[in-house]
C-alpha positions in Angstrom: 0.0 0.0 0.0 0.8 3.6 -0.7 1.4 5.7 2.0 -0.1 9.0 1.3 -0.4 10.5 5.3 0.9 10.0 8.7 -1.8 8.6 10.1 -2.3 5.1 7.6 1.3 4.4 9.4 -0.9 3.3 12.8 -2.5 0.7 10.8 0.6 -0.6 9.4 2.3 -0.9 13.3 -0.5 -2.3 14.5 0.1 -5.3 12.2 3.7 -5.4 12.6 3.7 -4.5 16.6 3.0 -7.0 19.1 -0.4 -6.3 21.0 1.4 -4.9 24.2 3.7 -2.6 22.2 1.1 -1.1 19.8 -1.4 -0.7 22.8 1.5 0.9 24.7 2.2 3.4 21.9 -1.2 4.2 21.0 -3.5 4.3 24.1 -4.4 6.7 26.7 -5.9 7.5 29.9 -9.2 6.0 31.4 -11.6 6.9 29.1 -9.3 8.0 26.6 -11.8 11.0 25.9 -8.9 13.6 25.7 -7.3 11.2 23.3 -9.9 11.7 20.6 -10.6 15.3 21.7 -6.1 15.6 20.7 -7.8 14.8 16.9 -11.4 16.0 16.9 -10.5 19.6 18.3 -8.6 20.3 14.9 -11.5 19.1 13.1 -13.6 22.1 14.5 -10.9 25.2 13.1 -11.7 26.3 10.1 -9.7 28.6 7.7 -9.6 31.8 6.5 -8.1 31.6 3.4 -6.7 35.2 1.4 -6.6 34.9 -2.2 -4.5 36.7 -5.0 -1.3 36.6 -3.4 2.1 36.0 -4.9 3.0 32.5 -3.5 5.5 31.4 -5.7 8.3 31.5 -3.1 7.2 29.7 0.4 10.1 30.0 3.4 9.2 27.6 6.0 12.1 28.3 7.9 12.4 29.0 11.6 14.4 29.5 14.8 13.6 27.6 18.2 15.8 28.8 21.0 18.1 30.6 18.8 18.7 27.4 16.7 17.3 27.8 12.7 15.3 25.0 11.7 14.0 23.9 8.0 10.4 23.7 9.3 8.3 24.2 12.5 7.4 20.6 12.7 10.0 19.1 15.2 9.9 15.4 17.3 8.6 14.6 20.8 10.4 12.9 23.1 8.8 9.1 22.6 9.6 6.1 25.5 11.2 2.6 24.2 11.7 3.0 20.4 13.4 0.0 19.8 10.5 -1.5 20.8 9.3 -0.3 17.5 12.4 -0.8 15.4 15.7 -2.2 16.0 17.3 1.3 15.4 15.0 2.9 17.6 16.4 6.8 18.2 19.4 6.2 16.4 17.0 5.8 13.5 14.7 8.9 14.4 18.0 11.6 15.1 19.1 10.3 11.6 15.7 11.3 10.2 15.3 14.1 12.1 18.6 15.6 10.9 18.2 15.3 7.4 15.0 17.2 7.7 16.9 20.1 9.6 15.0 19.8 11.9 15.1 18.9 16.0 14.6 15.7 17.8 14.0 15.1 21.6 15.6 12.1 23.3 13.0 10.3 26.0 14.7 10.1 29.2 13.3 6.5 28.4 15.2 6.2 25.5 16.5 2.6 24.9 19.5 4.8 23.4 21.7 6.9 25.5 22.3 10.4 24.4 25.8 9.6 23.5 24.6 7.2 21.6 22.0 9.5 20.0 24.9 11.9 19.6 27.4 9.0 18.0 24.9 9.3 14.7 25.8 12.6 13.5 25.4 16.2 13.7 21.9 17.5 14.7 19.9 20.0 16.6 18.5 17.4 19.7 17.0 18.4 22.9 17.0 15.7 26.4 13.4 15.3 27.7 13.9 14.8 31.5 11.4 13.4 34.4 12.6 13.9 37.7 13.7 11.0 39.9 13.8 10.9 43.3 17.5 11.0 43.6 18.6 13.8 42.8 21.9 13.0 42.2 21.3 11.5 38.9 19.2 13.9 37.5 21.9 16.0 37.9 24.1 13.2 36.2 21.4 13.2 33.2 21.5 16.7 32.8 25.6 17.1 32.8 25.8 14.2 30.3 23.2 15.2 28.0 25.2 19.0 27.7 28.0 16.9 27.3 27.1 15.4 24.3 25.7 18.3 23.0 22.4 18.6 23.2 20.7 22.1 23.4 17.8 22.2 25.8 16.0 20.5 28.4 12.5 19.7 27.9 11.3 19.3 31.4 7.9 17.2 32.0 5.8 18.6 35.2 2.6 16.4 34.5 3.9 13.0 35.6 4.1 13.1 39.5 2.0 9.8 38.8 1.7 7.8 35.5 -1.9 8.2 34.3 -3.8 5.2 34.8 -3.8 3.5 31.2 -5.8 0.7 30.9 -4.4 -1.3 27.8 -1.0 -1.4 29.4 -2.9 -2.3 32.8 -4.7 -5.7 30.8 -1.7 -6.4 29.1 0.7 -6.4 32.6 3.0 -3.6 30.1 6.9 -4.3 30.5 9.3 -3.5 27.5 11.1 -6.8 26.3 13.6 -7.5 28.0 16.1 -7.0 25.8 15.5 -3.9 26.3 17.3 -1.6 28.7 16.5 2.3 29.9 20.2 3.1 28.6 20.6 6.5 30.4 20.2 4.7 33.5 22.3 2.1 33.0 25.0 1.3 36.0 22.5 3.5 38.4 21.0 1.6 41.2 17.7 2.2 40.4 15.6 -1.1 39.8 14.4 -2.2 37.2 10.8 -3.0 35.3 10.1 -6.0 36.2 6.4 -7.9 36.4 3.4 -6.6 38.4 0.1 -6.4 39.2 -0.9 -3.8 37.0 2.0 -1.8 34.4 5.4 -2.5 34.9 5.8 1.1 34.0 3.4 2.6 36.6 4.8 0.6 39.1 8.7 1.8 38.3 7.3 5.2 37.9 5.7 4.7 41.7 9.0 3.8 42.9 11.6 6.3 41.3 9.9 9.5 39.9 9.7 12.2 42.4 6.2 13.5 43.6 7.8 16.3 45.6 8.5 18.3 42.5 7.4 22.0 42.3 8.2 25.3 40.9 11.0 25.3 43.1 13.2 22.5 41.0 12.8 24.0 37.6 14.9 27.4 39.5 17.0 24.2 40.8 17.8 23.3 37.5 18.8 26.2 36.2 21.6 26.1 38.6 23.1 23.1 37.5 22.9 23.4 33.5 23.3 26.4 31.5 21.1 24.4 29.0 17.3 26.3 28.2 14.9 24.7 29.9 11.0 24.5 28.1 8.7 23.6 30.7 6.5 20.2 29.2 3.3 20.0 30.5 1.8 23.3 30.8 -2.3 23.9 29.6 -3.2 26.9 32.2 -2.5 31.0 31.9 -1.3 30.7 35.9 0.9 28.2 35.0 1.9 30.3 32.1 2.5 33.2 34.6 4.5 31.2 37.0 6.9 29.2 34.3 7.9 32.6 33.0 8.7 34.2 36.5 10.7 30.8 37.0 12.7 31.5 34.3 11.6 28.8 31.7 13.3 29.7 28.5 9.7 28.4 26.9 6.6 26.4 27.4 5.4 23.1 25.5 1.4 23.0 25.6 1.0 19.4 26.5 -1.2 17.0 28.0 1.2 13.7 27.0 -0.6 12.8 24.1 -3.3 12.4 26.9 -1.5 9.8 28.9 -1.8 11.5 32.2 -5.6 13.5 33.0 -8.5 12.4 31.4 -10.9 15.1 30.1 -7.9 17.7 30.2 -8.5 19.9 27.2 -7.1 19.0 24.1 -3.7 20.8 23.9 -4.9 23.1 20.1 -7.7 23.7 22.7 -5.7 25.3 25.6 -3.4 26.8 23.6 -4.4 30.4 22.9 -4.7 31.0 26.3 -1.6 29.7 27.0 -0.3 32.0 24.7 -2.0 35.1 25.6 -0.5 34.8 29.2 3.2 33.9 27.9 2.4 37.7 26.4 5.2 36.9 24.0 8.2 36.7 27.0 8.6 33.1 26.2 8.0 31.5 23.2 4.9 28.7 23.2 5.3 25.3 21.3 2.6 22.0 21.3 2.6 18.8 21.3 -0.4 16.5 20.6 -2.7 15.5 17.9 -1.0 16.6 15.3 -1.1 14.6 12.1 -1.6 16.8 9.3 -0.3 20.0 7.6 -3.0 22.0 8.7 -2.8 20.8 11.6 0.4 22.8 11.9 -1.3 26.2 10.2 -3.8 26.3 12.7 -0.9 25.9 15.7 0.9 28.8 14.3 -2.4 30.9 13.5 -3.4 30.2 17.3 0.3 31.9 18.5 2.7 28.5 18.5 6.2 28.7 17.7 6.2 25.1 16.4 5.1 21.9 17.1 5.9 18.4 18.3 4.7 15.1 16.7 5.2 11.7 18.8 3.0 8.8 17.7 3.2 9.3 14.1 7.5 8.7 14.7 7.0 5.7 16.4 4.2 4.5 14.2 6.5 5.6 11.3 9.4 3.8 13.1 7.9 0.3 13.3 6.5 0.5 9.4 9.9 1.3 7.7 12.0 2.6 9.9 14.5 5.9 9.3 13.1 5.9 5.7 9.2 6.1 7.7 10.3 8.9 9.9 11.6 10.5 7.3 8.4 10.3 5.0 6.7 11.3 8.1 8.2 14.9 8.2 8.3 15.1 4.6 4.6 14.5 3.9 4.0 16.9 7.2 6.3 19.6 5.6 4.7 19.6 2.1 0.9 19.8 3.2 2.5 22.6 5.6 3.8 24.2 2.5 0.4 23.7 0.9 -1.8 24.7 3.1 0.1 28.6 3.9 0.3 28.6 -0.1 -3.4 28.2 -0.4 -3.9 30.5 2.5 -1.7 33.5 0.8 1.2 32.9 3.4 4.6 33.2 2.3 6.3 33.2 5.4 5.8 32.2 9.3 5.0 35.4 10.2 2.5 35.9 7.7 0.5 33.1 8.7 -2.3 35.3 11.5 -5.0 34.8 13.9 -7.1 36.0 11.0 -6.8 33.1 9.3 -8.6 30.6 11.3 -11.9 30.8 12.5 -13.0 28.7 15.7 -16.0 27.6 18.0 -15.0 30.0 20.6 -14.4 32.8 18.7 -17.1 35.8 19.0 -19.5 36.5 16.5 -18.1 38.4 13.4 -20.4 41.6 12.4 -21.7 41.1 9.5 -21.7 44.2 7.2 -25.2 46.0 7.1 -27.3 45.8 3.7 -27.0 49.1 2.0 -30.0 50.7 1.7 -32.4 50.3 -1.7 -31.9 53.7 -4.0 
């Protein structure tokens, strides 16, 4: 079969994917409401579209932390993806930098960020939870600068794993052939069988449900890295991550992992962005699996965007050569989609454009009066 969009890639892993793996990729929380909201919530922006404008000459082309990027379409950090594909992240920073454009490394990764770093130049941020031990967080940190990455992508929604049913049925652990490679030599257990997930019950045991406002200042005193702040979908949590000195925010509700009924992240967005007032710049993650997708992001005040499942789906169909079709086809529906909407540039591309459910009523021009 043809591929012709991200999405017919979930089809294909689900084929190729072992129940437990697929279910692990693809599920979410409880009723995994917020799951289908991630989609349906794009479905309800319309567009705008200006006509009769030169749009010969499209420039896609950003900057994210002072770093230029081909495209505004960059990778979220994605647990276990050798569990897709042998080459895992080696395969997805490969992909990632022929696109020009940026990848984050899971702090799950089944690839260490030397590792990652081993494959090549490349633009890559380190997605890090918090453990319990301080110590190696700090460790994490130093060894991700090390090898050159350029930002830490901080997740603050996972004090506790969302309770995921699939991966609750199936008793979730990653093969074990697997290893968490950026803990490797820690003292820090291991996933081994449970009740439930393996995952929830590690998580349980090692992440740190003391974390507050207070660690991400913490941080910033033991890495000179930029730190985005993962997890954020509230104006006061806006306010707070820019007086905490977050270099920017990534709208997020982990591809709706954690909360149930959260807003779907295109959803919370704008007001995320009206509160960052333009001191920090705004990125999202979830959803995302089309061009337009990406236009109405941008229109709505995001700086970029993150795509997850579609890597890993990507990943387990073909490979490097699936992640890279994966930000090709996002990248030329991008293009298409600010061509047909008389955009030649990022900063072109308007609230204006777009048209949503919460927007108030536009006045409608009176009817001139009968000569």
């Amino acid at each position: 079969m043809e591929v012709t969009n991200v999405t017919e890639y979930e089809a294909i892993a689900k084929q190729k994917l072992s129940k437990m793996a697929f279910d692990y990729y693809a599920s979410g929380a409880e009723d995994q409401w917020t799951l289908q909201e991630n989609r349906n919530a794009f479905s309800r922006i319309l567009f705008r579209p200006r006509i009769l404008i030169d749009v010969s000459k499209i420039d896609m082309a950003t900057t994210v932390l002072g770093f230029k990027i081909s495209m505004p379409i960059m990778i979220a950090p994605t647990a276990f993806q050798k569990m897709a594909h042998p080459e895992g992240e080696y395969a997805t920073a490969r992909a990632a930098s022929a696109a020009g454009t940026i990848m984050t490394l899971s702090s799950w990764a089944t690839s260490s960020v030397e590792e990652v770093a081993s494959t090549g130049p490349g633009i890559r941020f380190f997605q890090l939870y918090v453990y319990k031990d301080r110590n190696v967080v700090a460790q994490l940190v130093r060894r991700a600068e090390r090898a050159g990455f350029k930002a830490i992508a901080l997740t603050v929604d996972t004090p506790r794993l969302g309770r995921r049913e699939a991966d609750i049925k199936n008793r979730f652990n990653p093969p074990p052939y697997l290893t968490l490679k950026s803990f490797e030599g820690l003292n820090l257990g291991s996933m081994g069988k449970a009740d439930d997930s393996g995952l929830a019950s590690y998580v349980a045991g090692q992440i740190d449900r003391t974390l507050s406002w207070q660690d991400v200042k913490r941080l910033q005193t033991i890495t000179k890295l930029p730190i985005l702040v993962k997890g954020v979908l509230t104006a006061e949590d806006t306010r707070i991550a820019v007086q905490s000195g977050a270099a920017g925010i990534i709208v997020s509700n982990h591809g709706a992992r954690q909360l149930d009924y959260v807003p779907a992240t295109i959803s919370a967005l704008e007001e995320v962005v009206k509160a960052a007032q333009g001191r920090i710049p705004v990125f999202l993650d979830g959803g995302v699996r089309r061009g337009t997708d990406v236009f109405k992001a941008l229109a709505l005040g995001a700086s970029g965007i993150f795509i997850g499942r579609p890597v890993v789906y990507a990943l387990a169909a073909e490979g490097e050569t699936g992640v890279r079709k994966v930000l090709q086809m996002l990248r030329d529906e991008f293009e298409l989609t600010m061509a047909l909407s008389g955009c030649r540039s990022l900063k072109e591309i308007t609230r204006d454009h777009i048209a949503t459910d919460w927007d108030a009523p536009r006045v409608q021009p009176r009817a001139l009066p009968r000569l």
